[in-house]
C-alpha positions in Angstrom: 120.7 178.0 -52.9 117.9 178.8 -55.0 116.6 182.4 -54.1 113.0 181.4 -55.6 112.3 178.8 -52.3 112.7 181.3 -50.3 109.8 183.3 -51.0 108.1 179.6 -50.8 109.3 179.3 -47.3 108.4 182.5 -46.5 104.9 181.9 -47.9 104.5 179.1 -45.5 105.6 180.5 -42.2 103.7 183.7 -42.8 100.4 181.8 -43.4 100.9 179.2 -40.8 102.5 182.2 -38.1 99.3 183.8 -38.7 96.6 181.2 -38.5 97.8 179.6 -35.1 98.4 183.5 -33.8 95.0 184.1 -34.5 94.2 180.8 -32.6 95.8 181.1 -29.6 94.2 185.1 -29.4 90.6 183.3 -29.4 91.8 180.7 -26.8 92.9 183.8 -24.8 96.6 183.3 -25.4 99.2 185.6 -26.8 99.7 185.6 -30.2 103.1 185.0 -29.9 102.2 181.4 -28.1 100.4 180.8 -31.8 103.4 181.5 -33.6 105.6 179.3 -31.5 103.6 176.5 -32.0 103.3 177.1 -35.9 107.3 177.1 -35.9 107.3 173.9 -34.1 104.8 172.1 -36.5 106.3 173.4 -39.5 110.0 172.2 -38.4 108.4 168.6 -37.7 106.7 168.9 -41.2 109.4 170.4 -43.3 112.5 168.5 -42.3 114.6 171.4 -41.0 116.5 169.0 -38.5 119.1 166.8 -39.8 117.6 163.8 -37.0 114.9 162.2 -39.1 113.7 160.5 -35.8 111.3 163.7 -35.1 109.9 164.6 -38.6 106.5 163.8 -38.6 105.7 163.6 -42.8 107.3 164.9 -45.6 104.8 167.4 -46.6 107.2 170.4 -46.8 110.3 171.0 -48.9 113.5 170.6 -46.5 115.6 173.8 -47.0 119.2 173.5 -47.6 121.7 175.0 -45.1 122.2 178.4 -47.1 118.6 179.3 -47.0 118.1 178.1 -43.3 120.9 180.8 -42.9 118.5 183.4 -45.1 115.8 182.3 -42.8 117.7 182.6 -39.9 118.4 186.9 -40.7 115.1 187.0 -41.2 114.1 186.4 -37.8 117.3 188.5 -36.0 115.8 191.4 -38.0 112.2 190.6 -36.4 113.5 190.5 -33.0 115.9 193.7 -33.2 112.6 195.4 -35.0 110.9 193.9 -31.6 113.2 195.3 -29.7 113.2 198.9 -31.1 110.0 199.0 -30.7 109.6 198.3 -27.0 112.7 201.2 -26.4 109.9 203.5 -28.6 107.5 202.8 -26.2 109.2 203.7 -23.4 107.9 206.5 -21.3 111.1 208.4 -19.9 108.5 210.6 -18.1 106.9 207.6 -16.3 110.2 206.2 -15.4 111.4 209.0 -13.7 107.9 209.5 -11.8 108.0 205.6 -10.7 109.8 206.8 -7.7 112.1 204.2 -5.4 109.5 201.5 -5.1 109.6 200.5 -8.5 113.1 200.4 -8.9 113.4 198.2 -6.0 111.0 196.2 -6.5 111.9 195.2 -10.4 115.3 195.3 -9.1 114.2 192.1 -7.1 111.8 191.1 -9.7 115.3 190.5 -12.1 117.6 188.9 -9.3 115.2 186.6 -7.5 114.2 184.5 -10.9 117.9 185.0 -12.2 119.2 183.0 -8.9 116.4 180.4 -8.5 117.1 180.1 -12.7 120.3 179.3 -12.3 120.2 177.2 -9.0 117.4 175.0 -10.5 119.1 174.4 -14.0 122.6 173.6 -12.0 120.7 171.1 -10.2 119.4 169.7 -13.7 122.7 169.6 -15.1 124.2 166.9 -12.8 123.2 168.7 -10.0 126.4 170.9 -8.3 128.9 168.4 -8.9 131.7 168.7 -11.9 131.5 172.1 -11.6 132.6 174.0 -14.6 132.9 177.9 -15.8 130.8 177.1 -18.5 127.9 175.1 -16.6 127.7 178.2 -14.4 127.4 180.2 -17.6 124.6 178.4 -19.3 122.8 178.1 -15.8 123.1 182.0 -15.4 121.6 182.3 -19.0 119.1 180.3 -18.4 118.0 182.0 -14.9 118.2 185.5 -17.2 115.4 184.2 -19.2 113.4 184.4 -16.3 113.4 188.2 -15.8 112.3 189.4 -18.7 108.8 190.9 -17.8 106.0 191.1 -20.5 103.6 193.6 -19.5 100.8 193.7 -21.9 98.5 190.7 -21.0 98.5 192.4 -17.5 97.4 195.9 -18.8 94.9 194.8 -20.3 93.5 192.8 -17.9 93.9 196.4 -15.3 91.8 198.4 -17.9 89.1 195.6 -17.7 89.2 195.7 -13.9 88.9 199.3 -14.1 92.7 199.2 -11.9 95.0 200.5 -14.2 95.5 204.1 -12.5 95.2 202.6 -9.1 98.6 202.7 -7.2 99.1 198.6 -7.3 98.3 199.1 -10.8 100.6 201.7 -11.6 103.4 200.3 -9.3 103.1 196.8 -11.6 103.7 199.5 -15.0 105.9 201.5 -13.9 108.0 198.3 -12.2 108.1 196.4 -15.7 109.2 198.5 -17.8 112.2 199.3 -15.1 112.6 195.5 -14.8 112.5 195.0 -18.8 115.4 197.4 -19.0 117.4 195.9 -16.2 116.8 192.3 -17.4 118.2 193.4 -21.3 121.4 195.0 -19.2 121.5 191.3 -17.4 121.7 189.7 -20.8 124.1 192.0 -22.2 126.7 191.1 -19.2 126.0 187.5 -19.7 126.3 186.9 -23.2 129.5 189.0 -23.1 130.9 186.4 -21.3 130.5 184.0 -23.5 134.0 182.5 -23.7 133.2 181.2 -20.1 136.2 183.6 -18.5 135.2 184.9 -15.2 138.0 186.5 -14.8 137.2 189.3 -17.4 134.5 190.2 -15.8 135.8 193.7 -14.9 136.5 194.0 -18.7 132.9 192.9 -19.5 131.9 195.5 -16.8 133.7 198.1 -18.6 132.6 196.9 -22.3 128.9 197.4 -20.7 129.4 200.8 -19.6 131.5 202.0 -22.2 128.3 200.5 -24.8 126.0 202.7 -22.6 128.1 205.9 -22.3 128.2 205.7 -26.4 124.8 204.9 -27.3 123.6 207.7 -24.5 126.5 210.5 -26.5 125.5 209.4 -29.7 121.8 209.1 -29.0 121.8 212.4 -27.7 123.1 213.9 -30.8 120.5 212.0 -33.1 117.7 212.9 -31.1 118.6 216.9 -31.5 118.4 216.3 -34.9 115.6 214.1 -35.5 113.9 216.8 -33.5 115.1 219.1 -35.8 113.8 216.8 -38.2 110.5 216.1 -37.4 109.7 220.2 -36.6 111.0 221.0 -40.2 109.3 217.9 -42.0 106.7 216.8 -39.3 105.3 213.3 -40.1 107.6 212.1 -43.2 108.7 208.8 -44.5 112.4 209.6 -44.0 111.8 210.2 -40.8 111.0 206.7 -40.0 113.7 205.6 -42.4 116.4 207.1 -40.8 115.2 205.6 -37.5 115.5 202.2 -38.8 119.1 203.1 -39.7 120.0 204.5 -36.5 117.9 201.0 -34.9 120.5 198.6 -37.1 123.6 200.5 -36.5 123.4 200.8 -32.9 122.2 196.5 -32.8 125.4 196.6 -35.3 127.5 198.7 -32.7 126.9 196.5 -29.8 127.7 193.4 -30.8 130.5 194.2 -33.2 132.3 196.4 -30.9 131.3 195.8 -27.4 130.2 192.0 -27.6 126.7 193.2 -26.4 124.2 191.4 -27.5 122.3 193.5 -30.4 118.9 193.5 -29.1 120.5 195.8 -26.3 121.3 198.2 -29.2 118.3 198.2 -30.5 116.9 198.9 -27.4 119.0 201.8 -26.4 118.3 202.9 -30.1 114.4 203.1 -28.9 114.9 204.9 -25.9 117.0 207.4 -27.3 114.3 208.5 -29.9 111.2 207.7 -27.3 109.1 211.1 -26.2 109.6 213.0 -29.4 106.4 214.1 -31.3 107.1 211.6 -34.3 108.0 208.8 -31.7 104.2 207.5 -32.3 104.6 207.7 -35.9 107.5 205.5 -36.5 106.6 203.1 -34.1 103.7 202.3 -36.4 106.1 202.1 -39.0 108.1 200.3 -37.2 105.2 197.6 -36.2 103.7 197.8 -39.4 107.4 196.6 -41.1 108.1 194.3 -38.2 105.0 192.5 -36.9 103.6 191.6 -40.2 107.0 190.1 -41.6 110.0 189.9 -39.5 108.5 189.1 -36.3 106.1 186.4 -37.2 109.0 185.1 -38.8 111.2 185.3 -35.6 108.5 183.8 -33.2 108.1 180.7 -35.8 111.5 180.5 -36.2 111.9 179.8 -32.5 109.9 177.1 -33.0 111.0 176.0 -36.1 114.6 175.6 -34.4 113.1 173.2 -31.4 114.6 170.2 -31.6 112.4 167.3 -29.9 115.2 164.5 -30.9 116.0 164.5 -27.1 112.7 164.6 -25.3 112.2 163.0 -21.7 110.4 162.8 -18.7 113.6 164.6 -17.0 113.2 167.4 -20.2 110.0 167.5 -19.3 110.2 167.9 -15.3 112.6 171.3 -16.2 110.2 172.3 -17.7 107.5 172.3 -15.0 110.3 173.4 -12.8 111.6 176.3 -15.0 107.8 177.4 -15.3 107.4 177.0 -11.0 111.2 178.9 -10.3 110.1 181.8 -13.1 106.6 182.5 -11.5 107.4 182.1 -7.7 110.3 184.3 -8.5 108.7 187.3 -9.8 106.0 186.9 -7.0 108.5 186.3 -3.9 111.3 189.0 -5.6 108.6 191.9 -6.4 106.3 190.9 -3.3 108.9 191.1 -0.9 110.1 194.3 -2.2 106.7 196.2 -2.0 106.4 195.3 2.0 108.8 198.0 3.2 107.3 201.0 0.8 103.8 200.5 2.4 102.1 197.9 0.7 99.7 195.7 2.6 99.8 192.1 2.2 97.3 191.7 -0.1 99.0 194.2 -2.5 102.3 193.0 -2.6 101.1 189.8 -3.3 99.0 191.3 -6.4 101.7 193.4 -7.4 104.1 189.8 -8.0 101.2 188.2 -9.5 101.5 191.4 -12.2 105.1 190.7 -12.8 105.0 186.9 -13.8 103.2 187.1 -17.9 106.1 186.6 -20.3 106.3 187.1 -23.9 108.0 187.9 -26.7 110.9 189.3 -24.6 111.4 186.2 -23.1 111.9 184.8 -26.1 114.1 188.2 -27.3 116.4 186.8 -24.8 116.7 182.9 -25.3 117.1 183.8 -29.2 120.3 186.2 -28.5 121.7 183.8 -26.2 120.9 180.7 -27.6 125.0 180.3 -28.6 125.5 179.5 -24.5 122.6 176.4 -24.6 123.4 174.2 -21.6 125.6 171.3 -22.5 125.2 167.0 -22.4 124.0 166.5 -18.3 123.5 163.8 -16.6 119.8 163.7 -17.8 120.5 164.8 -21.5 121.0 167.7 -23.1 118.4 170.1 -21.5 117.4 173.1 -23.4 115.7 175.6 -22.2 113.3 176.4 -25.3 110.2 174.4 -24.5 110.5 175.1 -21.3 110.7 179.2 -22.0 107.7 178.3 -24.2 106.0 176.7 -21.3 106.3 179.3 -19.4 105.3 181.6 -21.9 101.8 179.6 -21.7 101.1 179.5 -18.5 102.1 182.3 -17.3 99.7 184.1 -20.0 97.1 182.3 -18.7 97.4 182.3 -14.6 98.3 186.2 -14.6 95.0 187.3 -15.6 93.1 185.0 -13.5 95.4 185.6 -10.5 94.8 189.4 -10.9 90.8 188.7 -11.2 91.0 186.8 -7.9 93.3 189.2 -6.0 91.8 192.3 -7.3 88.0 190.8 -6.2 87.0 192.9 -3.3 84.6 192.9 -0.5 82.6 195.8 0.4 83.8 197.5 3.8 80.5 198.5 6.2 79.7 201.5 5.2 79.5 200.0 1.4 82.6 201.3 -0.3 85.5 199.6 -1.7 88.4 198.7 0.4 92.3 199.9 -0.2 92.9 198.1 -3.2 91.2 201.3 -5.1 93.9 203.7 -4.0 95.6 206.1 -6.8 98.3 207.2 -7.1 98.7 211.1 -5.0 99.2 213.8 -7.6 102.9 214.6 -9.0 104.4 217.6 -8.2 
């Protein structure tokens, strides 16, 4: 391996990560979608697949196999860095004010998509026939893709509607951050059983909890001093250093000794130090050091790693299927859960419609799973990446637009808005 391609490499995803990102933003996608679709035109470029069937031209240098592996750390630190970030962000305080409703209704919001997930990709992978461990393993990792929640396309689109503190709008918040948080504890049971033995599923059970008791014990201890910390030298470097440290060793702690998957550390890593008065601070150190290396670098390396050397018309239809399962999920699951706390039709619909924008998440979770990839069906091998970039797509797109429709009200007779416009009653 010659160290001096790298930075050549790097050069050219950075560049190209960039450019489409800033694409997709003016075509009122996600950034992230940009990236993706950089990644995928750079792999078809640059010979990074071994089947010379899909490249394109020869217009890029084909890495070798030891600095596809460099590239490859690259992008697990831009997702752990991800990660961290989103357990930063976290408002403890809000979670604990989101009352019942929320929990229930992200509860739903995770299990509906998981099971129509799963039940759709069994029927893609010759259908419910030669049933095997394993086919019920990828199916399950493929349905967990679907509960990831990305919330940020539909706060935004709440500020502009002048909605965000209303109580659908707060319920959608609240909901998806609980069902982030429930969808990474999903993945962590799954990839755990990633030698396909059901029977060890009390042992995974106990792997989980015992990972959660010890990032909570040792979390608690870090956090009294980085409190320490920060009151003694408010706003300093090392501050944000040491956070990254705690960040990798918990990541490192999860998968090395519980077989959790290390997003979930970082994660837990993130909560732990969210709500402290240099929480703000090193998240921007944090986004600063991750979104302008590592997690371009990530999202393009998804797409770099798409391999089109098996494209159908049945790859395809999964796709569109996958795409159909993960929205009506989120707006069956989460609707259907508002109805009994007192929302009217109308709402709970608006409240599922909330819940459906993916994001970088989404792909947080195919890219620490991607080791339990569905196997040879009888319509090919289906993988589930272009489809979780599909959804991805759309979903970006409809969410907005369903809000704008839903949220579109009709004066009542006496020329004031109707119940959508409701906020939230005062917390004790």
């Amino acid at each position: 391996m010659e160290i001096i391609n790298i930075f050549y490499y790097l050069a050219v995803i950075l560049i190209f990560a960039k450019s489409f990102g800033l694409l997709a933003r003016k075509l009122g996608l996600p950034q992230v979608a940009g990236m993706v679709i950089a990644g995928v035109i750079i792999g078809l470029l640059g010979k990074f697949h071994d089947d010379d069937s899909v490249i394109l031209s020869t217009i890029f240098m084909k890495p070798n196999a030891a600095e596809k592996e460099v590239l490859n750390a690259f992008s697990q630190v831009g997702v752990v860095l991800i990660l961290f970030s989103s357990g930063l962000e976290t408002n403890l305080d809000d979670l604990k004010k989101s009352g019942l409703a929320a929990t229930v209704i992200a509860l739903f919001g995770v299990l509906v998509p998981m099971a129509l997930g799963t039940l759709g990709t069994l029927l893609f992978m010759n259908g419910y026939s030669d049933f095997s461990r394993e086919k019920l393993l990828n199916a399950i990792f493929t349905g967990t893709i679907l509960a990831a929640t990305s919330v940020g396309i539909t706060v935004e689109t709440l500020k502009e509607l002048g909605k965000l503190n209303s109580k659908v709008g707060q319920t959608i918040v609240s909901a998806a951050v609980i069902d982030d948080v429930i969808g990474i504890i999903a993945l962590s049971i799954v990839t755990s059983l990633k030698g396909g033995d059901f029977s060890q599923i009390g042992i995974t059970l106990l792997k989980a909890a015992g990972f959660f008791a010890f990032s909570i014990g040792l979390g608690i201890l870090l956090r009294m001093y980085f409190k320490w910390e920060e009151h003694k030298f408010p706003h300093k470097r090392r501050t944000s250093i040491y956070a990254f440290g705690m960040c990798f060793l918990f990541a490192f702690c999860a998968e090395k000794f519980f077989g959790i998957a290390a997003i979930t550390g970082a994660y837990m890593a993130g909560i732990m130090l969210s709500g402290l008065e240099d929480t703000n601070f090193v998240d921007r150190k944090v986004v600063v050091s991750g979104y302008m290396i590592f997690s371009p670098i990530f999202f393009s390396y998804i797409g770099i790693s798409a391999d089109f050397s098996g494209l159908s018309w049945s790859y395809l239809l999964f796709g569109i299927c996958f795409v159909a399962l993960g929205i009506l999920g989120k707006i069956v699951g989460c609707g259907l859960a508002a109805k009994p706390f007192g929302f009217k039709n109308k709402e709970s619909v608006t409240i599922g419609c909330g819940m459906i924008a993916r994001g970088e998440v989404a792909l947080a979770v195919y890219s620490s799973g991607s080791a339990l990839m569905m196997q040879e069906g009888a319509a090919g091998r289906v993988d589930p990446l272009v489809a979780t970039i599909m959804l991805i797509v759309i979903s970006s797109i409809l969410c907005p637009i369903l809000l704008k429709l839903l949220f579109k009200e009709k004066p009542t007779e006496n020329g004031e808005n109707g119940d959508d416009n409701r906020t939230l009653p005062a917390q004790p």
